[in-house]
N, C-alpha and C positions, 0 to 999 in steps of 0.2 A: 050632390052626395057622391056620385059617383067619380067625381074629381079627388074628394077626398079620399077615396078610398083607394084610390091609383096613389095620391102622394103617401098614404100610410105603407101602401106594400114597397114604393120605392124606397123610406125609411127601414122598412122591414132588411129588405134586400142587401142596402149599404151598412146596414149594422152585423150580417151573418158571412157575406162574401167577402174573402180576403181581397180588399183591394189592390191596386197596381201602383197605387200611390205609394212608393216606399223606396228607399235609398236616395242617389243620385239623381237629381229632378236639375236638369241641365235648360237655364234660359239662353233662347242665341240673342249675339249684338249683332252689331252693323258693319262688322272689319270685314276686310276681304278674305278671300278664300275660304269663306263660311263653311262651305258642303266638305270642303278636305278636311276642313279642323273639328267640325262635328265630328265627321265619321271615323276621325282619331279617336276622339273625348270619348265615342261612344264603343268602342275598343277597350276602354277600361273599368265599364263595370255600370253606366248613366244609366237607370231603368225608365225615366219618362227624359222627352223632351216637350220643351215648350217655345213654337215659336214665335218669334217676336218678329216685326216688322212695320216700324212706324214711319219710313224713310220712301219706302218703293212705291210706281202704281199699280192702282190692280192686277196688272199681267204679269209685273216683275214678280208683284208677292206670291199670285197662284203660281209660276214657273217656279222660284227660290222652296216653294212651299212644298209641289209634288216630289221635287229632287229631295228632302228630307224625309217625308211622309215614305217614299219609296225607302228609304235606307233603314226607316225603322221598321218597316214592315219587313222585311230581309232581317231582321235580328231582335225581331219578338220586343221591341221599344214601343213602350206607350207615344203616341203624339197626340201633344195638345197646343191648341193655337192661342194665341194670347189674344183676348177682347175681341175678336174680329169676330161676329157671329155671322154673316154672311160667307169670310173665308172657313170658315170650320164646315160650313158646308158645303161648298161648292170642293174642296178637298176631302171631304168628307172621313173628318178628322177622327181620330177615339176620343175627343174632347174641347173642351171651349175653358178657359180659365178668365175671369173678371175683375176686375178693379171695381174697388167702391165705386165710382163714376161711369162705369161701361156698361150697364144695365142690369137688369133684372134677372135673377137666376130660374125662377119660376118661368117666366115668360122664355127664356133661353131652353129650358125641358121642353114648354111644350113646343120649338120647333125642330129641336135635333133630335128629340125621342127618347123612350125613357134608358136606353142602354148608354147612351153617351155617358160620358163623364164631364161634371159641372164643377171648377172651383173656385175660390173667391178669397179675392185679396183682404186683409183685416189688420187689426193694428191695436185691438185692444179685446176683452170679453166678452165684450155687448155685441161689438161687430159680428165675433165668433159662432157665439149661440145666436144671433139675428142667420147668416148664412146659413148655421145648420137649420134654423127651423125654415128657412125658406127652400131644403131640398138640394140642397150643396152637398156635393159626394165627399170632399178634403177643401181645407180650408189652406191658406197662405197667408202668413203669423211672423211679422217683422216690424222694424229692423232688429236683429241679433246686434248687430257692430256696426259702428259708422262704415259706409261705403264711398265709394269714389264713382260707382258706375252712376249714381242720382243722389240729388239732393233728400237731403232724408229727413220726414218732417217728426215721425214719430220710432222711437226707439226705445219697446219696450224691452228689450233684453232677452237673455235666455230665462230668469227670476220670473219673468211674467208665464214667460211658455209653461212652466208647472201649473201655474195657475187654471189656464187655459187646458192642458192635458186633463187634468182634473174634473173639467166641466161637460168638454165635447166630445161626442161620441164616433165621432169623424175623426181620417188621420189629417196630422198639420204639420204643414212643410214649414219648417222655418226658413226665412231666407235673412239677406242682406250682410254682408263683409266675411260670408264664412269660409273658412280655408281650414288646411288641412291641421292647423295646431290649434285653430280654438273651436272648432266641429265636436271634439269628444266631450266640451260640456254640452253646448247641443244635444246632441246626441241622449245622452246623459238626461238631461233635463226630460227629455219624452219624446222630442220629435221624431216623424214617421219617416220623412224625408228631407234632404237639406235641398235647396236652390243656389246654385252656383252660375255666376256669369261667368264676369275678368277671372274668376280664381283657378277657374279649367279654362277658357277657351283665349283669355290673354297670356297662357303658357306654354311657352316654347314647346312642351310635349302633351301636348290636351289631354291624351290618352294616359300617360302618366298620372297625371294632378287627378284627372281621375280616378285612377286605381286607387292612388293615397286616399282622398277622402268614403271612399265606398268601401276601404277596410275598414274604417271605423265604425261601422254597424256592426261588424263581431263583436264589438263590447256588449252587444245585446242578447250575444247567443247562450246555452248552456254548453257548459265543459262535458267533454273536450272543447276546447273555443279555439277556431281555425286550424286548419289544415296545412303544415309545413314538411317540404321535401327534402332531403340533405342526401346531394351528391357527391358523395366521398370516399376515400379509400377504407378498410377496415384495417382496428388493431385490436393485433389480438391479444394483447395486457387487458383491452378493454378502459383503457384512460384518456383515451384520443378518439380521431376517426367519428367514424359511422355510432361506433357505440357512446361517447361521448354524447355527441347529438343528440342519440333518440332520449339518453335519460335526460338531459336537458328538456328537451321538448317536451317531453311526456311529465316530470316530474312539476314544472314549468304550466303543463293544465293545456296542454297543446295535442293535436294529433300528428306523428310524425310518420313519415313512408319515406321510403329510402332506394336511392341506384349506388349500386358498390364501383367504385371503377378500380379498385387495385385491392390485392390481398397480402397484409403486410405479418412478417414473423418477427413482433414487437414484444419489448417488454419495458419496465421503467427503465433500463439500464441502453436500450436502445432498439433500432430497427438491425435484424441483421438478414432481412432478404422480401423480398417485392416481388410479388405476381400479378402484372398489369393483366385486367379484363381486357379480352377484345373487344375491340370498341363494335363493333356489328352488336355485339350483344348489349353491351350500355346502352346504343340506341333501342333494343329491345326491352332494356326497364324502364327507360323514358318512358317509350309509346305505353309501355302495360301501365300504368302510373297514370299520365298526363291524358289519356282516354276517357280515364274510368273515372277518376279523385279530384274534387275541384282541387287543386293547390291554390293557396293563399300568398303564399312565401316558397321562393326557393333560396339554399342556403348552399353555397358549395362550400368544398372542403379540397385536400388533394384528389389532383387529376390527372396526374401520371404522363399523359403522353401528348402531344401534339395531335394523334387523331383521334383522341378523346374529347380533347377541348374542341377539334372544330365539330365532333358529334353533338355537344351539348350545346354549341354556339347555334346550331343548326335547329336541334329541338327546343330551346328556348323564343327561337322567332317562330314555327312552326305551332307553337301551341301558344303564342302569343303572350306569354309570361316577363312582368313587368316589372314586379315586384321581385328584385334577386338581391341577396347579402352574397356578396363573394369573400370569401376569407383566403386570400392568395398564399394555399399552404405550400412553399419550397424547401423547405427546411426542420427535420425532426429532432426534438428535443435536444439528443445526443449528437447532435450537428450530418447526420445524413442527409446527400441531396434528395427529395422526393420528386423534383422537373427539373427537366435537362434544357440545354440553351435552345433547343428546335422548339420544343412544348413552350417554354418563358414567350420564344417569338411569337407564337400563333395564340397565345394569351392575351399578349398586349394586343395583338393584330385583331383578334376577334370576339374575346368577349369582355373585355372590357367597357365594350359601347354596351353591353349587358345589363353593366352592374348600377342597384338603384344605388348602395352604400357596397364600399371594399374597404377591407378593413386589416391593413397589412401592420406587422409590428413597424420598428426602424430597421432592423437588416433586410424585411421584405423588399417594404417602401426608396430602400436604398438600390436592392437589385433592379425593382421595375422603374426607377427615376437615372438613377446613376449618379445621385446626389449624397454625399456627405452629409449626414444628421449626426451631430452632437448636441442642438439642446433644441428648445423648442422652437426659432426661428426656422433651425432646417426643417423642423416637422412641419411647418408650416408653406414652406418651400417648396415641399415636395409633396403636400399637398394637394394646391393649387395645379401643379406638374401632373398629379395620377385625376385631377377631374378635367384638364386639355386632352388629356387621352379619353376620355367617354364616360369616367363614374361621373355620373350625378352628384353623388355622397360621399366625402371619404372620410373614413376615423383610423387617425395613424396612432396605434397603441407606445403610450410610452416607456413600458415597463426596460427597456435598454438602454435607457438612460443610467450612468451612472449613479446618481447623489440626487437626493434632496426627494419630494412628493412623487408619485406616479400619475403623471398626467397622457391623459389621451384628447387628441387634439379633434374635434369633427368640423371639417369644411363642406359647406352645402353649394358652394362657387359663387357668393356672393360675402359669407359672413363665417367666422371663428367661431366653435364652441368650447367650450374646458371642460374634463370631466375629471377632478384633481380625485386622488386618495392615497391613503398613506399606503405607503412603499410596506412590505410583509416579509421578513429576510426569512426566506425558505425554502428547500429544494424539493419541496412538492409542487411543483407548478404543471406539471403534464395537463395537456389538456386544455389550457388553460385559452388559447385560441379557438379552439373549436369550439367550446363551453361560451364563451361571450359569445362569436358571431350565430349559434344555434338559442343562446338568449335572446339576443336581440331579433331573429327573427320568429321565435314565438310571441315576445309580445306585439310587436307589429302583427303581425296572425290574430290576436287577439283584439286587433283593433285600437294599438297605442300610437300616434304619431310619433315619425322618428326620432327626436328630441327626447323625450319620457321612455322611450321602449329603449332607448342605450344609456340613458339615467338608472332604468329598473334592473338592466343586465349586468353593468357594472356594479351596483348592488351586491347585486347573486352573487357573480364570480367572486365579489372580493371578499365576502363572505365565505364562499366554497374554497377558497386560497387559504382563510384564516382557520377553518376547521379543518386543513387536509391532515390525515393521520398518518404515518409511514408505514407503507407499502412496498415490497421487493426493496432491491438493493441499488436501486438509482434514484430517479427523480420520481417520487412518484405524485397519483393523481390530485384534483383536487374534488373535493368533498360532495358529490352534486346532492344529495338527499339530504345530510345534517343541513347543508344551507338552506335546501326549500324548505324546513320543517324550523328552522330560525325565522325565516322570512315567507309564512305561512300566506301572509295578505299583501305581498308583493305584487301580484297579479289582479285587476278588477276582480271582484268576487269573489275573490280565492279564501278568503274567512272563512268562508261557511260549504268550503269545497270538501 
């Protein structure tokens, strides 16, 4: 009697205490340099880990096992050991995670005690609700996608995971094949936490692939949804810059905070004078900022000087931010230089290796290559040329193209995207870079993989390009309000915002 009443209050417990099960649930493989590639992956956002090790002997596992267990305990990471119930205690783990075949859950509490954390691999409803009634803290609920890491016998989908959310009262991790562009149905579907092998720790930058997929739980938050910073110059027409941004950001369903690095005397007809911040003090908005505000997204804009850029080169490794849209702004409307050939040098030279997506038009992309673009091979060209410099991502806008559709090209350093739309002949265009790169990274902020977050940007803008109404006596802005109130449910959830 007294057994039962210990398993009801542990029920009690796992139903009212926010568990730790949630986000980024990272399995290790067997590749080398394990502990450096973890402690990247775990750099980007992994809230548990689990380890795995079916290969080593006993002393290899418990050595491979306390060097993890240590690095999560240094940065507040759940660990949990995979089947091994003697290793989870002789390491004395935050938890023991099961396979159908590796034993008893019940029998697994009562030797590691009721605080531990118990879960349990499953594959279909019955499994599900059998582990929660046998005392299972989260369940592990696959496959999502065919995988490569194992053979996969049973593949119920994301379709099933509703079903299953529906029933258990436990969080469930979905795992198998998921990455960062099919996660947001996941996600979506109900699960608490995804499992990632090859998709963080077989990637070149673990710590990256992590960030990407651990944005995607913003699609689960209330609006404001995600937190994005825009480092920029100001204008003062208010059609560009800083101000551009925040109403982007902000009308967009985002929260946006902002470092000024130049103060410009702008209007649609032109820039006709530049007050660069000292950069001592730009690094004083960083730090006030990047202290205090988790940032989601950061988005530059113009940066004026050469010790600008290396101030922000400086605080973006310093505060560990991964997630950067750079909009390489050189150039104002009215054809005004905004960086001079020393700032361009220490651009390319420094943050560059920054940027997760740069997003230069074709005379940008022309400046920083030294490539000739006339139609879309060179974009392509020069592409490939600004991601051997260090973007991960590049999207070369093609609105300088003479004739025919307005295509912008996205290279990810492996593959071509198109994002065609009809050309708009109109001399409202101010803004109109700031406005996209500040799009896109609010809905990345919100939790959209890159692909869909510069699908829904180019949306907006070219919408906010087709309602822009004429303002002053030059170029003036484009539209950002009329467009979010056209495109109300552009953004997850935004219907009903």
């Amino acid at each position: 009697m007294e057994h039962k009443k210990d398993f009801l209050r542990l029920v009690v417990d796992r139903e009212t205490t926010d568990s730790p099960i949630k986000g980024v649930y990272l399995i290790t493989d067997h590749a080398d340099r394990l502990t450096e590639r973890v402690r990247d992956a775990l750099s980007g956002g992994v809230t548990v880990l689990q380890y795995r090790n079916k290969m080593g002997d006993a002393e290899d596992k418990f050595t491979v096992g306390m060097e993890l267990k240590t690095i999560c305990a240094g940065t507040g990471i759940t660990f949990i050991v995979n089947d091994d119930l003697e290793l989870a205690r002789e390491l004395d783990a935050d938890g023991l995670h099961l396979g159908q075949e590796d034993g008893d859950p019940i029998g697994a509490r009562k030797l590691l005690g009721p605080r531990k954390i118990i879960g349990v691999s499953t594959h279909n409803l019955e499994e599900a609700l059998r582990a929660e009634a046998a005392g299972a803290d989260y369940i592990g609920f696959g496959a999502m996608y065919p995988t490569g890491s194992k053979d996969i016998e049973h593949l119920p989908g994301p379709d099933m995971l509703v079903e299953v959310k529906a029933k258990v009262k436990i969080p469930v991790v979905a795992i198998g094949g998921i990455n960062r562009d099919n996660g947001a149905r996941v996600i979506d579907n109900g699960a608490d936490a995804v499992a990632v092998i090859s998709g963080i720790l077989g990637s070149r930058e673990p710590g990256l692939a992590a960030a990407e997929l651990s944005l995607l739980f913003n699609r689960k938050g209330a609006f404001p949804r995600g937190n994005v910073l825009t480092i920029a110059g100001s204008d003062s027409g208010g059609g560009a810059g800083i101000q551009a941004d925040l109403k982007t950001v902000t009308l967009l369903g985002s929260y946006g905070a902002s470092v000024i690095t130049a103060l410009t005397a702008q209007n649609t007809r032109g820039v006709s004078a530049i007050h660069g911040v000292p950069p001592e003090f730009v690094a004083e908005q960083l730090d006030a900022v990047l202290s205090d505000i988790r940032i989601d997204v950061v988005k530059t804009g113009m940066l004026f000087s050469a010790e600008i850029i290396s101030v922000i080169a400086d605080k973006l490794g310093e505060y560990n931010r991964k997630i950067v849209v750079i909009d390489p702004v050189m150039l104002a409307k009215g054809g005004a230089e905004l960086i001079d050939h020393e700032a361009l040098a220490i651009f390319k030279k420094r943050l560059m290796a920054a940027a997760y997506l740069l997003t230069p038009n074709i005379p940008e992309a022309e400046k920083l290559t030294g490539i000739a673009i006339s139609n879309e091979d060179g974009m392509e060209q020069a592409a490939r040329a600004l991601c051997s410099m260090g973007a991960r991502n590049v999207l070369i806008k093609g609105g300088h193209l003479p004739e025919g559709i307005a295509v912008d090209i996205l290279y990810d350093g492996s593959a071509f995207t198109r994002f065609p739309v009809p050309r708009i002949l109109t001399k409202n265009t101010h803004g109109t870079g700031c406005t996209l790169a500040s799009a896109i990274a609010a809905f990345l902020a919100q939790g959209e993989p890159l692909p869909v977050a510069i699908a829904k940007a180019k949306e907006f803008i070219t919408t906010a390009i087709k309602l822009a109404q004429p303002l002053g006596k030059g170029h003036g802005p484009v539209n950002h309000y009329r467009a979010t109130c056209e495109l109300r449910d552009l953004g997850p959830g935004t219907r009903d915002r």
